[in-house]
C-alpha positions as CSV (number, residue, x, y, z in Angstrom):
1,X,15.2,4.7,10.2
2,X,17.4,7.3,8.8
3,X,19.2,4.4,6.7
4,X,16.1,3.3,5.3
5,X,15.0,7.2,4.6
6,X,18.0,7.6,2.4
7,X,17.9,4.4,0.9
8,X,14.7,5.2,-0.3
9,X,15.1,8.3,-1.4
10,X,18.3,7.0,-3.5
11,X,15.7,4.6,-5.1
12,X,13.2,7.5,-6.1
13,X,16.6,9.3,-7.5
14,X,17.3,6.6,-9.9
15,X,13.4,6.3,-11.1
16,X,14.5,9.5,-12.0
17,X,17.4,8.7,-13.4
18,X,15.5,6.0,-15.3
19,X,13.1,8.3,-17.0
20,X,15.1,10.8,-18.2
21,X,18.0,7.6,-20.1
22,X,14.3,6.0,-21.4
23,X,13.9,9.6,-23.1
24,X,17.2,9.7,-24.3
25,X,16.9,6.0,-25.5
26,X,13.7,7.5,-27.3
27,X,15.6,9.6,-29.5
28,X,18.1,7.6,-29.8
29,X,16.5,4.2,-30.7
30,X,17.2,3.8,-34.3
31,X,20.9,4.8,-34.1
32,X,20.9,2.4,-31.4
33,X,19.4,-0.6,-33.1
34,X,21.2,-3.7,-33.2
35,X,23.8,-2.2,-31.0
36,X,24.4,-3.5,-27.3
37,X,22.6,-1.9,-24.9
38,X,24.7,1.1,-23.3
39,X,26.6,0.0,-19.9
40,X,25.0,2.9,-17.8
41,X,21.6,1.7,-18.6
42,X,22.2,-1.7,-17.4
43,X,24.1,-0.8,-14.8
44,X,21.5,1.7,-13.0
45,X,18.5,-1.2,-13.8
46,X,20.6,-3.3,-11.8
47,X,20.9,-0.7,-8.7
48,X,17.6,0.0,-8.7
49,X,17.4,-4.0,-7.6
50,X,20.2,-3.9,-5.4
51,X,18.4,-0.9,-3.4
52,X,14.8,-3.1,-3.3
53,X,16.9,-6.0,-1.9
54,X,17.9,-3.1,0.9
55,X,14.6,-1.9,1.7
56,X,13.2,-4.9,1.8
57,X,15.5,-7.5,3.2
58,X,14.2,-9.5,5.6
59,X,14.7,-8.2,9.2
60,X,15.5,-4.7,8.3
61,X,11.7,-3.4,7.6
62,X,10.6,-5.5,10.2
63,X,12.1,-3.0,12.5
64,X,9.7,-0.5,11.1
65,X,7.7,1.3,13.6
66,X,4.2,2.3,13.1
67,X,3.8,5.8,12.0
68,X,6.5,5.5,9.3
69,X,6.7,5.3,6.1
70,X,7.2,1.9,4.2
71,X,8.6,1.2,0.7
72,X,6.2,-1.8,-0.2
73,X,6.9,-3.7,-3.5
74,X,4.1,-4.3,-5.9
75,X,5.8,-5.9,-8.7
76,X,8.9,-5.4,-11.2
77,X,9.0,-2.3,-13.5
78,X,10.2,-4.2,-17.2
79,X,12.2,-2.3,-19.4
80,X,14.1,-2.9,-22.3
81,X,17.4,-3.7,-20.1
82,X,15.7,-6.1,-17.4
83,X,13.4,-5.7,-14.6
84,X,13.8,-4.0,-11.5
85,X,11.5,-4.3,-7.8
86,X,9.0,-1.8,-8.2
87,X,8.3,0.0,-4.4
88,X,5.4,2.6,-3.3
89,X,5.3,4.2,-0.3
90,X,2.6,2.9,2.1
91,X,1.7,4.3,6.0
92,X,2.4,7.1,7.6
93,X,0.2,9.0,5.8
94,X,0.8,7.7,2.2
95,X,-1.6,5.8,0.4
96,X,-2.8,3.8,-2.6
97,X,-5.6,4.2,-5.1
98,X,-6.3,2.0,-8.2
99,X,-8.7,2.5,-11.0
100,X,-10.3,-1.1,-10.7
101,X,-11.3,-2.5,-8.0
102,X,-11.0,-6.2,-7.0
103,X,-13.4,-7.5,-9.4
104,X,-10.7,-7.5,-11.7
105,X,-8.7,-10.4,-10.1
106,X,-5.1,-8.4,-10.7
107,X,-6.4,-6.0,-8.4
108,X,-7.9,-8.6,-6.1
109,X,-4.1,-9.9,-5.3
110,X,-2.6,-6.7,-5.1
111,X,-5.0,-5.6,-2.1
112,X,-3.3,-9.0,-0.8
113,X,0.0,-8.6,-1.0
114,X,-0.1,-4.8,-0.2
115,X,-2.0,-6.5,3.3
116,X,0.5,-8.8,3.7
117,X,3.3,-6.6,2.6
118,X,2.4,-3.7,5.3
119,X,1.4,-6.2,8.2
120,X,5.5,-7.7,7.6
121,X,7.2,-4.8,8.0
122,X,5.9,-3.5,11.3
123,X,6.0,-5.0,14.7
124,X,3.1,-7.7,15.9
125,X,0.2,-5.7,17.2
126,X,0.6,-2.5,15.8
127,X,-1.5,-2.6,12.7
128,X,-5.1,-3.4,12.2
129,X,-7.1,-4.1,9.0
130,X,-10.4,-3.4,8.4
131,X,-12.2,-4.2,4.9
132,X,-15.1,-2.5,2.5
133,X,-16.0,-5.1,-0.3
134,X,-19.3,-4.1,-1.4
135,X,-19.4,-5.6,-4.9
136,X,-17.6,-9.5,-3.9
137,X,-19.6,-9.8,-0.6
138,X,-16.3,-10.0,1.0
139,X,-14.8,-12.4,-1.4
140,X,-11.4,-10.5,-1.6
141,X,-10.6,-11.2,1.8
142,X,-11.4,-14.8,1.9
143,X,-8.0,-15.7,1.4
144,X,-5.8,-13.9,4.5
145,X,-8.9,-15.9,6.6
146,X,-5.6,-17.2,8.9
147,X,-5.5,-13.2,9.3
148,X,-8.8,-13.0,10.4
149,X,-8.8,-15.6,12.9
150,X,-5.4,-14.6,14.5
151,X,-7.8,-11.3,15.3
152,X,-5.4,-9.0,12.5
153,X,-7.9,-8.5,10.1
154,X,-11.3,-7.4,11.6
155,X,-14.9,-7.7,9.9
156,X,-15.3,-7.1,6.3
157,X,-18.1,-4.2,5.1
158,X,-20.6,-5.1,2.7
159,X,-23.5,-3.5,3.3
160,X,-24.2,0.4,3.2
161,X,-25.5,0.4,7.0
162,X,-21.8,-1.8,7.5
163,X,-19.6,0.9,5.4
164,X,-20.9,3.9,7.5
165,X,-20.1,2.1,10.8
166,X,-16.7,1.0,9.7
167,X,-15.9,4.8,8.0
168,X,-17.7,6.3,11.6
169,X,-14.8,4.2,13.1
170,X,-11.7,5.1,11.1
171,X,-12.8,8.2,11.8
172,X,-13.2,7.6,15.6
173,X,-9.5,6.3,14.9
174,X,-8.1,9.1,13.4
175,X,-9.2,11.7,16.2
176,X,-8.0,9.5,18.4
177,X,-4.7,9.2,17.1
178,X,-4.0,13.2,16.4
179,X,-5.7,14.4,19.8
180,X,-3.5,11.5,21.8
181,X,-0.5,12.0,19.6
182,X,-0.3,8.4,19.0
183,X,0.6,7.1,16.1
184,X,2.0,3.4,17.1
185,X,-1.1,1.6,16.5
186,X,-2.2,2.1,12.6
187,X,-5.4,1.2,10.9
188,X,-5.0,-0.2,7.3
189,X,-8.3,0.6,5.5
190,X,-8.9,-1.8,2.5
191,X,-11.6,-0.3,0.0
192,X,-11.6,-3.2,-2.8
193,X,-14.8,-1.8,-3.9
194,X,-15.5,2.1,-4.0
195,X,-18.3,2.7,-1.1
196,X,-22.0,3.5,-2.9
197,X,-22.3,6.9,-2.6
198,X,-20.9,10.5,-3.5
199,X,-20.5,10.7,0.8
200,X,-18.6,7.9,1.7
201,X,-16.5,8.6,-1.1
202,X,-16.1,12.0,0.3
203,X,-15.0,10.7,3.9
204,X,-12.7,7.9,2.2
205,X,-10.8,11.1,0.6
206,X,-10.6,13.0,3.8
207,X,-9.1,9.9,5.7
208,X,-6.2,10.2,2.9
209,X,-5.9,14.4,3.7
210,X,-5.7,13.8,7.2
211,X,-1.8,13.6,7.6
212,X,0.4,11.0,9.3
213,X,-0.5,11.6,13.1
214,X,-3.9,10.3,12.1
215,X,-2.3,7.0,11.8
216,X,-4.5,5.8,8.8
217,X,-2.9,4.1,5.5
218,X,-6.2,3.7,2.8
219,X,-5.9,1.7,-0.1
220,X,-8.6,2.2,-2.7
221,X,-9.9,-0.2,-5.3
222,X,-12.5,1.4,-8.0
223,X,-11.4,5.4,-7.2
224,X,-13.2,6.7,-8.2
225,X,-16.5,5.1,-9.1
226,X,-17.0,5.9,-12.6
227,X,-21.3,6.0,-11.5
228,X,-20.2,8.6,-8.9
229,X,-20.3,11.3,-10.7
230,X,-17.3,13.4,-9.2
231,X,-15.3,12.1,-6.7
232,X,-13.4,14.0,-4.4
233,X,-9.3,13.4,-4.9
234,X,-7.0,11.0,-2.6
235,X,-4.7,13.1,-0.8
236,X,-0.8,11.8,-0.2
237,X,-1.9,8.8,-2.7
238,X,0.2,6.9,-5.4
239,X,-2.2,6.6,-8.1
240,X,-1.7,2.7,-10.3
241,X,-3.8,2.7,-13.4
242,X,-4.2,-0.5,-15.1
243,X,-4.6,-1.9,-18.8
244,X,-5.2,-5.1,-20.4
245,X,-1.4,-6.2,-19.4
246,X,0.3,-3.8,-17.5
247,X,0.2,-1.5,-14.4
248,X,1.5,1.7,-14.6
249,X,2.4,3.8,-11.7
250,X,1.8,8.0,-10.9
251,X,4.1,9.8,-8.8
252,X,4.5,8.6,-4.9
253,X,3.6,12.2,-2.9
254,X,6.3,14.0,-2.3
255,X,8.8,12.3,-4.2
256,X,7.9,12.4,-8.2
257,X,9.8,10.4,-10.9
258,X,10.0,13.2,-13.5
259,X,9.0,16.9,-13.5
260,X,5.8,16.4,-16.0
261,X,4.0,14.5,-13.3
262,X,3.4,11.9,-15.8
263,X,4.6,9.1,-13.5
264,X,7.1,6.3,-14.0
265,X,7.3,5.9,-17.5
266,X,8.1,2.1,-17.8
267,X,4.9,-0.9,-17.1
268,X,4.9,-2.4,-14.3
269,X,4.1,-6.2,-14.0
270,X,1.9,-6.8,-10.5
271,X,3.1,-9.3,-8.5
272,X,1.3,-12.8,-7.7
273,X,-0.9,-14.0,-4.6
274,X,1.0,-14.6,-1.6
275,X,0.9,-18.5,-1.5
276,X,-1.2,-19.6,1.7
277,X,1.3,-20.7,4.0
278,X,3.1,-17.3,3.6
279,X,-0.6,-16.0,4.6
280,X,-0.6,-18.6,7.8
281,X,3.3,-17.9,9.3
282,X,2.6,-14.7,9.1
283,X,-0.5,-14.9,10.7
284,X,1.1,-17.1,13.7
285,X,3.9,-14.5,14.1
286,X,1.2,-11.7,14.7
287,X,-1.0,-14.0,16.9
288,X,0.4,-13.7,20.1
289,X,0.6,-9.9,20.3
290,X,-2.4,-9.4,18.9
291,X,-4.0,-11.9,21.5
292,X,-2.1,-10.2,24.5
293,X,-3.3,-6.6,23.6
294,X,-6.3,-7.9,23.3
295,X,-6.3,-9.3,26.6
296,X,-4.7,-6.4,28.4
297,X,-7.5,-4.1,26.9
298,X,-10.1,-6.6,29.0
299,X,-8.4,-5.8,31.9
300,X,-8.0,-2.3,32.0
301,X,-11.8,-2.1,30.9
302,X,-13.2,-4.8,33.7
303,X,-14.2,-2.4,37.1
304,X,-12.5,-3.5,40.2
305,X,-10.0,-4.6,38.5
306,X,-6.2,-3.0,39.8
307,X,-4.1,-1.8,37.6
């Protein structure tokens, strides 16, 4: 884990690094014009890909335990020398809020592949999804339903009654987790549509101030509600605002790109639905353990049972 610390912390250095040669570019853009592009530029777009390729190489986050952090990609940052993987930190306290929720259909597929994403780079069994989609009925889901029947993703919340249940139990969760000191079984909250009221939108904010030993990551579509009047603010929470193309990205807690907390300062362009048979392998590799907790929780619940 200490690898993938630094290696992430070397990729939040050259966002850095990045911001401060796209204000030098800035003032140096008409000298510039017509000119090839200076070597350092091109050369630090292309290690901000190499380090992506590290942190997310397949096998190395799958070693991930829950209760640490993840560098989760959401799409490639475009500048004017080429694209580089674009990575937020997700679990272990950090979260995710975006301005639209998942009626807009960019934001629809990024709940998706954060889901998919997350549920990858830990071991089977140790993360569980739970859903509040109040203005699609659900619909946002309806496409990780292999998730769903593998027993990974549980019941989606629609209605207000359903919202204050499931919020009553990621509470429940998070007590759980700090009194017990267990953070090895995490509970993804998916919001893809900001809860109803000023309350729930009050208890969504305190799941994100609640720390890592409460073993809750919270991504939030919609925050906050623009009919909500005031809405309490995320807490450890990479903000991603969108526009008519682009997505742009606010500082990741604890580890800004520049020093005017304006956040990366190049567009980000989201990346695409996970194609359905990504959706069913992964939910046959998570299957079996989920199936087997399941099981052994049975057991050490039916009386007369030994143990």
């Amino acid at each position: 884990m200490g690898r993938l610390a630094s290696a992430y912390g070397q990729a939040v250095a050259a966002h850095r690094q990045a911001r401060e040669r796209l204000a030098e570019a800035r003032v140096l853009l008409d000298r510039l014009a017509g000119r090839p592009v200076p070597e350092r530029t091109v050369d630090l777009v292309a290690r901000l890909g190499r380090l992506a390729e590290t942190l997310t190489a397949p096998g190395s986050p799958a070693a991930r335990p829950a209760g640490t952090v993840a560098p989760v990609r959401i799409g490639a940052a475009s500048t004017a020398d080429g694209r580089f993987p674009l990575l937020v930190p997700l679990g272990a306290g950090r979260h995710l809020a975006v301005n639209a929720d998942a009626r807009d259909p960019r934001v629809a597929v990024l709940l998706r592949v954060l889901v998919l994403r997350l549920l990858a780079t830990t071991a089977p069994g140790t993360v569980r999804v739970v859903g509040i989609d109040p203005a699609a009925l659900g619909a946002t889901f309806l496409p990780l339903r292999p998730l769903r029947d593998a027993g990974v993703l549980g019941v989606t919340a629609t209605t207000e009654a359903e919202i204050a249940a499931l919020l009553g139990a990621a509470e429940a969760h998070a007590l759980a987790a700090r009194h017990f000191d267990r953070d090895d079984q995490e509970l993804l909250l998916v919001v893809a549509a900001s809860a109803p009221g000023p309350r729930e939108l009050a208890r969504l904010a305190a799941l994100t101030h609640a720390g890592p030993a409460a073993a809750v990551c919270v991504l939030l579509a919609g925050y906050p509600a623009a009919a909500s009047g005031q809405a309490p603010p995320p807490g450890a929470t990479t903000a991603v605002r969108l526009d008519e193309r682009y997505a742009w990205v606010g500082d990741p807690p604890g580890n800004p790109y520049g020093d005017d907390g304006a956040g990366l300062a190049v567009p980000v362009l989201l990346d695409a639905d996970p194609p359905a048979r990504a959706v069913r392998a992964l939910a046959g590799r998570l299957e079996p353990a989920v199936r087997a907790e399941a099981a052994f929780a049975l057991r050490v619940t039916l009386p007369g049972e030994e143990h």
